[in-house]
C-alpha positions, 0 to 999 in steps of 0.5 A, spaced: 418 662 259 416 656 262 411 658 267 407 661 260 408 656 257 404 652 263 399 658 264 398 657 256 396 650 256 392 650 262 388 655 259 387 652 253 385 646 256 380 649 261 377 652 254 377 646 252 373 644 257 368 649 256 367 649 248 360 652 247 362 658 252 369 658 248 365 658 241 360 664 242 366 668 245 371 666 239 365 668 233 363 675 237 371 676 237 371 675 229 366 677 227 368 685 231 375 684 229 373 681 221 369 688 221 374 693 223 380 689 218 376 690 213 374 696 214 379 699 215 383 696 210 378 700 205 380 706 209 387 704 208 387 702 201 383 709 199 385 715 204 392 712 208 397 709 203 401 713 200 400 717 194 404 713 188 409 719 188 416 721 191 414 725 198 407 726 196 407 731 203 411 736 201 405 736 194 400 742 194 395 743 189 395 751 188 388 755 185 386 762 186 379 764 190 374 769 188 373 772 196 367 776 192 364 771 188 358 766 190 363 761 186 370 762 188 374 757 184 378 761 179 382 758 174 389 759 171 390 761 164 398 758 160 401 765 161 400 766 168 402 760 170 408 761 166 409 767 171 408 764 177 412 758 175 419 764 174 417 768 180 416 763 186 421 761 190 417 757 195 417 751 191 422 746 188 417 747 182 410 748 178 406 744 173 400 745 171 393 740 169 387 741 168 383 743 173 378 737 171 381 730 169 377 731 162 382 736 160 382 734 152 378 729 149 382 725 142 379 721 138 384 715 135 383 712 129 387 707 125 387 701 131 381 698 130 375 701 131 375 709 133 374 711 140 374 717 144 380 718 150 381 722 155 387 726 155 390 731 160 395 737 157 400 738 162 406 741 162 414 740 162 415 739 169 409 735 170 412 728 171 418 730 175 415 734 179 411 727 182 417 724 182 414 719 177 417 715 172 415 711 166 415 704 165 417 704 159 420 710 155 421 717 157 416 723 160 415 730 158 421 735 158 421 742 158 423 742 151 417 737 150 412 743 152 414 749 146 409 752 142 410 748 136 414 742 139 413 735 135 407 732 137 408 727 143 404 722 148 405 718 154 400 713 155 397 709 160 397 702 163 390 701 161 391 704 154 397 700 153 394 694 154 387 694 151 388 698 145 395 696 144 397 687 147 402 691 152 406 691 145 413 693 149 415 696 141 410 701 142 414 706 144 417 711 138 411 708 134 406 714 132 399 714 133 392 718 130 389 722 134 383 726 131 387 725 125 394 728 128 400 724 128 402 723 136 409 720 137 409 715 144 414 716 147 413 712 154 408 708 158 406 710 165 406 703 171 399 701 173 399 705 180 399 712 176 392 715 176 393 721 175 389 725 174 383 719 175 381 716 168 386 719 163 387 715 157 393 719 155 397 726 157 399 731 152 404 737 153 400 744 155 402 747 150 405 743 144 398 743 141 397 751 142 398 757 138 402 762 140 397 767 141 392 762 145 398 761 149 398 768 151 391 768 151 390 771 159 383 770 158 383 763 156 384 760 163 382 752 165 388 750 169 391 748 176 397 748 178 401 744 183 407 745 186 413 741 191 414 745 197 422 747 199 424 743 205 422 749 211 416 752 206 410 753 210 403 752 206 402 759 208 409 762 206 407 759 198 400 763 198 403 769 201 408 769 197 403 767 191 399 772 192 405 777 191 406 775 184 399 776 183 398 782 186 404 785 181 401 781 175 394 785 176 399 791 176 402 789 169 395 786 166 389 790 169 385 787 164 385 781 166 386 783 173 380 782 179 379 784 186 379 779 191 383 773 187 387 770 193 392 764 192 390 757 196 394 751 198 391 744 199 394 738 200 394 733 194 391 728 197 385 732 200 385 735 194 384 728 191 380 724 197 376 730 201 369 727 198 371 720 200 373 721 207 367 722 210 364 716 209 369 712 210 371 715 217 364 714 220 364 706 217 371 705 220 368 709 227 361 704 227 367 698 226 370 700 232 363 701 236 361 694 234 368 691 237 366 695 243 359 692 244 363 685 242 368 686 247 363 688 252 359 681 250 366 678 252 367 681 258 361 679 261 361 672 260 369 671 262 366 676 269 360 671 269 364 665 268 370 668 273 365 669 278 364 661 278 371 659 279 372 664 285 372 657 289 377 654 285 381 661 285 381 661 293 384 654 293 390 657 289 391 663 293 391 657 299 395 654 296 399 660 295 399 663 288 399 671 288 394 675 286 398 677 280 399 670 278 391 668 278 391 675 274 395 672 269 392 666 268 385 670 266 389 674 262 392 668 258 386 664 257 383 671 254 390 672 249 388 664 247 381 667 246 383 673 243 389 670 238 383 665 235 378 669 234 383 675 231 385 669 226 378 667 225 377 675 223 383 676 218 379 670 214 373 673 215 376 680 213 379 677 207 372 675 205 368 681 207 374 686 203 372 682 197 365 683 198 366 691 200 370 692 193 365 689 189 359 694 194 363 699 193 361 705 188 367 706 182 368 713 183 370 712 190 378 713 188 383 707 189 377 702 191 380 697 185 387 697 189 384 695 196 385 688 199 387 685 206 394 688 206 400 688 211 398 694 214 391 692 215 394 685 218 397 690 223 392 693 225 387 687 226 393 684 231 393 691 234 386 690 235 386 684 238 391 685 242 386 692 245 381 686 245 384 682 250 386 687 254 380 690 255 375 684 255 380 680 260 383 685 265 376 687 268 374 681 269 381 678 271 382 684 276 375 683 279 375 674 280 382 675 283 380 681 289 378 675 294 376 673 300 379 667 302 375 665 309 368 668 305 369 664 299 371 658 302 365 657 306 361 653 301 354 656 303 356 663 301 361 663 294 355 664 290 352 670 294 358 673 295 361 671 288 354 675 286 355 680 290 363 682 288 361 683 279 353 684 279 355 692 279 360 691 275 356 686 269 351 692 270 356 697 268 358 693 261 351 692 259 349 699 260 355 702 257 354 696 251 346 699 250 348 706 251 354 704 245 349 700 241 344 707 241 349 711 239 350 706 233 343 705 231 342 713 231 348 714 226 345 707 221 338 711 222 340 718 220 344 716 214 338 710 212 333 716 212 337 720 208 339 715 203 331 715 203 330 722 203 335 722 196 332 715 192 326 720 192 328 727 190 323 731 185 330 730 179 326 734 175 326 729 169 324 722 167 330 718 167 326 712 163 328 711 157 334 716 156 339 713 153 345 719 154 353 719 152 359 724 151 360 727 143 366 731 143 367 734 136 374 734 135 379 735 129 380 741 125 374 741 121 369 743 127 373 748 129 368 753 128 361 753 131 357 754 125 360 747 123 359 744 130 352 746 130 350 743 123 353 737 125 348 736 132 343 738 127 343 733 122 344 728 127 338 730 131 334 730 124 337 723 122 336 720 130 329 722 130 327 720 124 328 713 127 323 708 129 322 708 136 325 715 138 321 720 142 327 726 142 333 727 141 339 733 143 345 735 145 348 738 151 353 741 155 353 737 160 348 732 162 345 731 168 349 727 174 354 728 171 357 730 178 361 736 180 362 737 173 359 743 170 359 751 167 358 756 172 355 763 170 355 770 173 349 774 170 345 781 170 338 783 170 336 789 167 335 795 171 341 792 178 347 795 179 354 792 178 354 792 186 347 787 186 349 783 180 356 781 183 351 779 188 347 774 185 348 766 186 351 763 180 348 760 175 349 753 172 350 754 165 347 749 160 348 750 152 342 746 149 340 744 142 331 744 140 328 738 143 332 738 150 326 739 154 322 734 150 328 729 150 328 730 158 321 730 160 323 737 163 317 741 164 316 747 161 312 752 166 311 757 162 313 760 156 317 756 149 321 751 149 327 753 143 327 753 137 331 752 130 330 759 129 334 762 135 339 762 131 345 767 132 342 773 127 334 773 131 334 775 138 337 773 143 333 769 148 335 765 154 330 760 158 332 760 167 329 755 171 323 755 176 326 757 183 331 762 179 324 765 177 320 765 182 325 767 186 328 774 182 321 775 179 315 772 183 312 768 179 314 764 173 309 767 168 312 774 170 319 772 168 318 771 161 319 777 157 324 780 161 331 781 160 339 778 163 345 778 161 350 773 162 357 774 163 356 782 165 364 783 164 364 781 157 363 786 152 361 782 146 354 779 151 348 781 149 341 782 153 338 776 152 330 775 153 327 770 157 322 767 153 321 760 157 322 756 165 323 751 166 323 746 171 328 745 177 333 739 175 338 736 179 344 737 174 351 736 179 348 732 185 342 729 188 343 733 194 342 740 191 338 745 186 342 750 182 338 755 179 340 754 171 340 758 165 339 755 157 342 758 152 340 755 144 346 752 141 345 757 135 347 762 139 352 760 143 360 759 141 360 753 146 361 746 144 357 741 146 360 735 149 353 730 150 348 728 147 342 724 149 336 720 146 329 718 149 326 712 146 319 709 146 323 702 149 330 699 152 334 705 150 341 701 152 338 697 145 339 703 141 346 704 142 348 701 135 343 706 131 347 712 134 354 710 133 351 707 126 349 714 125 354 718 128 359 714 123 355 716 117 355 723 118 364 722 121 367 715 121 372 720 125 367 721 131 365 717 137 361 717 142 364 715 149 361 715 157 355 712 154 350 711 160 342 710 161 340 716 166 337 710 170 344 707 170 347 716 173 341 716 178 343 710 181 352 712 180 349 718 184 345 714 189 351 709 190 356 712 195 349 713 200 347 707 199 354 704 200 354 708 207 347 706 209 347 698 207 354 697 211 351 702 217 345 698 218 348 691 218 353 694 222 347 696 227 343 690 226 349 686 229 350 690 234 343 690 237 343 683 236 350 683 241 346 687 246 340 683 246 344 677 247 348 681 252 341 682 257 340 676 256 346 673 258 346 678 265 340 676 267 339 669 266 345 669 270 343 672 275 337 669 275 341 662 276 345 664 282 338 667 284 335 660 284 335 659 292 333 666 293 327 665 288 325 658 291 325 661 298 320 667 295 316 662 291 316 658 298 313 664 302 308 665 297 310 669 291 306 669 285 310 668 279 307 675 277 311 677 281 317 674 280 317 676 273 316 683 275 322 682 279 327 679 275 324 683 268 325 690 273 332 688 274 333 687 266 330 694 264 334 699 269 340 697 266 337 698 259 333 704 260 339 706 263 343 704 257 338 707 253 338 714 256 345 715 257 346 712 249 340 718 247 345 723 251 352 720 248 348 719 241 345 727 241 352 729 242 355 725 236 351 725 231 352 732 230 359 730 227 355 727 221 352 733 218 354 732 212 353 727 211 345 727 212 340 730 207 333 732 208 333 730 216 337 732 222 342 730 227 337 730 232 332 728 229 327 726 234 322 721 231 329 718 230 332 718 237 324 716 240 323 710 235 331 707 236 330 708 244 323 704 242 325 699 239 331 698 244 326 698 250 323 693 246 329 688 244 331 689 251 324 687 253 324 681 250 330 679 252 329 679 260 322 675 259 325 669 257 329 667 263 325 672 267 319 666 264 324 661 266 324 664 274 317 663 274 318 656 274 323 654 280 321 650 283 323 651 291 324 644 294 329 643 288 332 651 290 333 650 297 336 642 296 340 646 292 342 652 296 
């Protein structure tokens, strides 16, 4: 202990000694470690830490697939979850959701303004199952879930304390949800989000009629399960798609060929869409702390190289090889513990920074901060830090040559001789690592570009949209759903200022969120109709396009008139078009039916197409189909508005509206379509801004990495450039030697990142749109730009080489 204690401080005060050395080394350090903390913290916070549930490995997701479908996702109806939930003995028990958050949609009046929520119908053993308790109160039972049942709710945090102080009597109390009594029986903790953005949670089937429970056809569910210990996820789905093969067998009518049951591990099921991002940042940290540790490493090697006179004398004076190791080593833990301190604060700013950056749909990003584990991982780091950049350089100045590195002529040469390959060796692979780097930051800054300029289809300028559930009895049948969205338009229209104004089904952008359809043209088979890609399903009012700025190609928009007692008709989009008939005019006038397999479907006429829009995501088209409100039993869940100014600004006239045709309404998830093209920008903007500044970082490491080679080697070349120039060298030809000497382990650098980057980029495919992995005019113009900096920074010290002046190098030699 004592001899550490000695190596500690005589290491400390050698740094000391050496302050600008000891700062840069300290600051590239922290600004690696700082880096990778905060990152990895996110990836913690969001991907890592462990679901808020008991033995969340053991929780499956179950859903059926459609291996004969373009669109596999098969939902569940109440009544065959029921049979998999008496029939399955994988697991220690079932419950069911929604397969989207938005399961069930209330509107609670009586306690301030009317608001629209967010409910999710789940069943009895919901809460169990997860192994989550209430913070106040009680949760769901089986008896709670019985066709009618006393009504019941269980709150969420948020819920709680917004709309109700955290009144801590809550419980018992009754609510009005779209006019019915709910009885709160219980308050979740803050920590439970599931599934994302439910204000509340219902029983499935409390609400529900004993007919549409055990309505089969009727299927919007999901289930998830807890495996039996030594369950595998293959025996569940073997033994689920038993169940549903002996079902089909009691059912024919609602069986089909190719249902198979899949598995997925709940938090994959939850985290999948975030995961790739968040690795590919974590790994580009890591790319960056190699770089740095490099930097490091260079710099101990150049200043090792230095006190190899003053190694020599220890060793002959009797310290080992190891004792010389350790001392290096020590001195590069000293510097390893402060920069790692001076990067958790760093972190701790910059993980600030990355939750305020961060898009809100990235789940769990509110919960992220520097926590133990991400602690952990930053000592972890800078203890592979020190490691790394300390044993090279120890390893290399502690191999010596007493009797040569004595002799005071030549400790230089031979000091030059033993670490030039090996500082070489660190640049080259610090450029090569910097390619690799700038290559990922390149793609992904194209693609995000590539994305902010895709063709949406539509104007976003102007548009004011938001959800509209009609909700309570009154609205139970169509004709009463549609004379609302009638009058509304009318009332809306009516308005100073507004263009248009319609509902929808599902807005743009609404995200993965949408209605997906199966269709026939007149004259295919059942075998090519099954064939055919699936369509996105939209139910509109009049006035939608002009509402949208959608273009109309061909044909006309709908009207009032396209009413359930006129002829069928049905608007598709341009690619669809183009595609099944040729052109768009030749499309209209023919026929399609939507939903083949249902009896009561009628053909319906195309008497329009429109153009191409963006409706789930900005990476992709779908083709669409539109159906008039008049003819369709859909609900309409948004409704939209085109202004002639700042449509935010009308918001107050659509609820004042609203209120006048029903004050029992409201409108919810209000957004401009602006605002929705910049959420569906957000994650790629997230990943490009960090990636680059990443990459920028690194480029400036290796610059100043080559400059800090050369420049040494240009200092222990002084003798031997004074005797060049003394023979008569010109200084072209000093600059050309010493920038020469640069540029091979740059270019070297180059090549080999080139390779390495070639290889790795791959792995982000899908992370990229509208460009390759590969892409050459990206490869050329990063190894271009690399050349360029690497350039730059030979000349300056090969600039200064020029300038020796030989009587001073020789009186120095």
């Amino acid at each position: 202990m004592n001899t550490l204690w000695q190596d500690l401080r005589y290491g400390a005060r050698m740094l000391r000694k050496k302050p600008g050395f000891t700062f840069v080394v300290v600051i590239t350090l922290a600004l690696g470690i700082g880096a990778n903390a905060a990152i990895f913290s996110v990836v913690y916070g969001v991907l890592l830490r462990p679901l808020p549930f008991a033995e969340p490995n053991s929780l499956m997701v179950a859903w059926k697939k459609d291996t004969t479908a373009a669109s596999p996702f098969v939902e569940l109806s109440v009544a065959e979850f029921k049979d998999w939930q008496a029939e399955s003995q994988s697991f220690d028990r079932l419950a069911a959701m929604p397969t989207t958050a938005y399961g069930y949609g209330y509107v609670m009046t009586g306690e301030g303004e009317a608001v629209q929520l967010e409910s999710s119908r789940v069943s009895g053993s919901f809460f169990s199952l997860l192994g989550a308790p209430p913070a106040l109160g009680r949760v769901f039972n089986e008896a709670d879930d019985q066709v009618n049942a006393a009504k019941v709710a269980v709150l969420s945090d948020h819920l709680w304390r917004e709309r109700f102080s955290a009144d801590p009597q809550i419980i018992g109390q009754t609510i009005t949800l779209t006019g019915q009594g709910f009885t709160v029986i219980g308050v979740m903790p803050p920590q439970f989000e599931f599934p994302r953005g439910v204000d509340l949670w219902t029983p499935l089937t409390a609400t529900m009629s004993p007919r549409a429970a055990e309505n089969r056809g009727a299927i919007f569910l999901q289930a998830v399960g807890r495996l039996k210990a030594g369950v595998t996820r293959e025996q569940a789905e073997a033994e689920l798609n038993a169940v549903i093969a002996r079902v089909a067998g009691q059912h024919p009518e609602t069986a089909a060929e190719g249902h198979r049951v899949v598995l997925t591990p709940l938090a994959e099921h939850l985290f999948g869409n975030a995961r790739p991002a968040l690795w590919l940042l974590l790994a580009a940290t890591a790319l960056l702390l190699m770089i740095a540790s490099a930097n490091i490493a260079n710099l101990l090697l150049a200043r090792a190289t230095s006190r190899r006179r003053e190694f020599a004398l220890r060793a002959a004076l009797g310290a080992s090889r190891w004792q010389i190791i350790r001392q290096l080593m020590t001195e590069s833990l000293v510097l390893a513990a402060c920069g790692g301190m001076l990067g958790v604060l760093l972190a701790h700013w910059l993980v600030d920074l990355l939750v305020r950056l961060a898009p809100a749909d990235v789940p769990r990003i509110s919960e992220v901060h520097l926590n133990l584990p991400a602690l952990a991982f930053s000592a972890l780091v800078t203890l592979s830090a020190s490691l790394l950049f300390g044993l090279i350089p120890a390893l290399a100045a502690s191999k010596l040559n007493l009797s040569e590195t004595l002799n005071e002529g030549s400790v230089k040469l031979s000091g030059e001789r033993s670490g030039k390959r090996l500082r070489s060796a660190l640049i080259v692979a610090e450029i090569a690592i910097t390619i690799v780097l700038l290559a990922g930051a390149t793609l992904i800054l194209r693609s995000f570009v590539n994305l902010s300029r895709v063709n949406l289809g539509l104007e976003p300028r102007n548009v004011l949209t938001m959800q509209l559930r009609l909700t309570g009895a009154r609205y139970g049948q169509p004709p009463a759903r549609r004379e609302f969205f009638r009058q509304l338009v009318d009332r809306l229209e009516a308005q100073p200022g507004v263009v248009a104004a319609s509902g929808v089904l599902i807005r743009p952008l609404e995200g993965t969120v949408g209605w997906e359809m199966d269709y026939a043209f007149e004259g295919q088979s059942i075998d090519e109709a099954q064939r055919n890609t699936v369509a996105n399903f939209e139910a509109i009012t009049p006035h939608y396009f002009r509402t949208f700025n959608i273009p109309v190609k061909a044909g006309r928009e709908f009207i009032e008139q396209d009413k359930v007692d006129s002829e069928p008709v049905v608007i598709i989009s341009e690619t669809m078009a183009k595609q099944q008939f040729g052109t768009a005019a030749d499309a209209v006038g023919q026929r399609i039916k939507l939903d083949p397999a249902s009896a009561d479907e009628r053909w319906r006429t195309i008497v329009a197409v429109a153009g191409d829009v963006r409706y789930r995501e900005l990476q992709e088209i779908r083709w669409d189909v539109y159906v008039p409100q008049g003819q369709s039993t859909v609900t309409l869940n948004h409704f939209a508005v085109r202004t002639t100014t700042e449509a935010a600004a009308f918001l107050p006239i659509v609820r004042r509206e609203v209120a006048a045709l029903d004050a029992s309404q409201a409108v919810a998830s209000i957004a401009t379509m602006e605002q929705l093209v910049a959420a569906g920008l957000a994650r790629p903007r997230f990943s490009a801004v960090l990636l680059n500044w990443l990459s920028a970082l690194a480029v400036l490491l290796a610059a100043v990495g080559i400059y800090g080679v050369v420049a040494y080697s240009v200092a222990q070349r002084t003798g031997e450039l004074g005797i060049r120039i003394a023979l008569g060298a010109q200084s072209k030809d000093i600059l050309r030697l010493v920038i020469k000497e640069g540029m091979q382990m740059a270019l070297a650098g180059v090549g080999i990142g080139l390779i390495a980057a070639s290889l790795l980029t791959r792995l982000m495919n899908s992370q990229l749109f509208g460009v390759s992995a590969t892409d050459p005019l990206t490869f050329v113009a990063i190894a271009l730009l690399l050349a360029a900096i690497a350039l730059a920074a030979c000349y300056v010290p090969a600039r200064r080489a020029t300038r020796v002046d030989p009587m001073v190098a020789l009186r120095y030699e």
